[in-house]
C-alpha positions as CSV (number, residue, x, y, z in Angstrom):
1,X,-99.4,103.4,123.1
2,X,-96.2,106.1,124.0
3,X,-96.4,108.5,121.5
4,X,-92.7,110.7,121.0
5,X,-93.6,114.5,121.9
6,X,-91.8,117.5,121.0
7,X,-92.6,120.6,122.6
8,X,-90.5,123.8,121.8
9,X,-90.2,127.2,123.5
10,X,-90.6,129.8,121.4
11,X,-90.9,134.0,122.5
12,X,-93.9,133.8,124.7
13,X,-95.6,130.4,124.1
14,X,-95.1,126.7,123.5
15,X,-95.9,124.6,120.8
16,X,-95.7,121.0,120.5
17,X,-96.0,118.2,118.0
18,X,-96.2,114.7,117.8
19,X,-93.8,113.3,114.7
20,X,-96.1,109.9,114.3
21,X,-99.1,112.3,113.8
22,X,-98.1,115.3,111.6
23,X,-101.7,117.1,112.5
24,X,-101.7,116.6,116.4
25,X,-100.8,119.7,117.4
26,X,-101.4,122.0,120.3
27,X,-99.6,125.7,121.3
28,X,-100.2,127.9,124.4
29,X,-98.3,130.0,127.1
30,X,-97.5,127.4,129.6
31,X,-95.6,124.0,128.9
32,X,-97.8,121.7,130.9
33,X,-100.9,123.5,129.5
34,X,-99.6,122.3,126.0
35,X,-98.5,119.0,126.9
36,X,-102.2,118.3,128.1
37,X,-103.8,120.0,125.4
38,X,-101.4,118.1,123.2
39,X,-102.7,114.9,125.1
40,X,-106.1,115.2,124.5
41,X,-105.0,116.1,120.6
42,X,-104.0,112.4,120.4
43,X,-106.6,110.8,121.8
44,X,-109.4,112.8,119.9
45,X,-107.2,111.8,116.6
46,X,-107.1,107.8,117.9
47,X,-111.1,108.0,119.1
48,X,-111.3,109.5,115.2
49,X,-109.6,106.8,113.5
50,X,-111.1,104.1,115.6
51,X,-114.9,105.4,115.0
52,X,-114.3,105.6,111.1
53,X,-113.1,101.6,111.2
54,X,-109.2,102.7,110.9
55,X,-106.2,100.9,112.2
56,X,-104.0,102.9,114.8
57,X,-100.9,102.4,113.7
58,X,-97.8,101.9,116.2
59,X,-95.7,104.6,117.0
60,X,-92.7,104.5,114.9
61,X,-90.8,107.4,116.4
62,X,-88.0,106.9,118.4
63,X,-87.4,109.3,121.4
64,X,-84.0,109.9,123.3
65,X,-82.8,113.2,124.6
66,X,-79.0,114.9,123.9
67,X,-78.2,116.9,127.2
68,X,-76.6,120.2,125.8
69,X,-73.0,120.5,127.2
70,X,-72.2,123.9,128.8
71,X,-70.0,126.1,127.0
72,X,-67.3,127.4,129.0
73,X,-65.3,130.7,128.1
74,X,-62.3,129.9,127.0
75,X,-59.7,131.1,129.7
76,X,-57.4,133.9,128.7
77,X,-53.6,133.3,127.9
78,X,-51.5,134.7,130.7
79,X,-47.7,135.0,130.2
80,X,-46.0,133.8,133.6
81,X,-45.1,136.7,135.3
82,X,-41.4,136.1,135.2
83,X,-40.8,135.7,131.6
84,X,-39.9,137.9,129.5
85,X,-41.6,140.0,127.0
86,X,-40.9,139.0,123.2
87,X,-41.6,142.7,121.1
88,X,-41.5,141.9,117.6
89,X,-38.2,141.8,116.1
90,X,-37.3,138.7,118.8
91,X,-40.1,137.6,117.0
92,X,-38.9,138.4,113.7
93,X,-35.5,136.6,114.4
94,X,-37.1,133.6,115.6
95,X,-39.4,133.3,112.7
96,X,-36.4,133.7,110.0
């Protein structure tokens, strides 16, 4: 069974879930350190179930990953360096 894992950075340590078993949890300062800690989390709560006569149920979670698209500065308005310079009354007369 594939199992949908979330592991988050937080300051100084990871933690991670899994969303098909709300008590499988695991934290630490390393992310592969959690992710096998995390591992072994699952199987002790499948070996659990199966010793007390339970059904594992499936995984319903469905995993995908959203790649976080760099935000870029927005570049500065530059006036061509051969126009002119509009002061406020041009402004003013073009607005009326």
């Amino acid at each position: 069974m594939r199992y949908a894992v979330v592991i988050e950075k937080a300051d100084g340590n990871y933690s991670a879930s899994v969303p098909d078993r709300p008590r499988c949890v695991a934290a630490g300062s390393a992310g592969k350190a959690v992710a096998d800690e995390l591992r072994e989390a699952i199987r002790f709560h499948v070996a659990g179930l199966r010793e007390d006569g339970l059904a594992v149920p499936e995984p319903t979670s469905i995993q995908i990953t959203l790649k976080r698209e760099a935000r870029r500065a927005p570049k500065p308005h530059r006036r061509p360096e051969n126009s002119p310079r509009r002061n406020t009354d041009q402004l003013g007369e073009l607005l009326a």
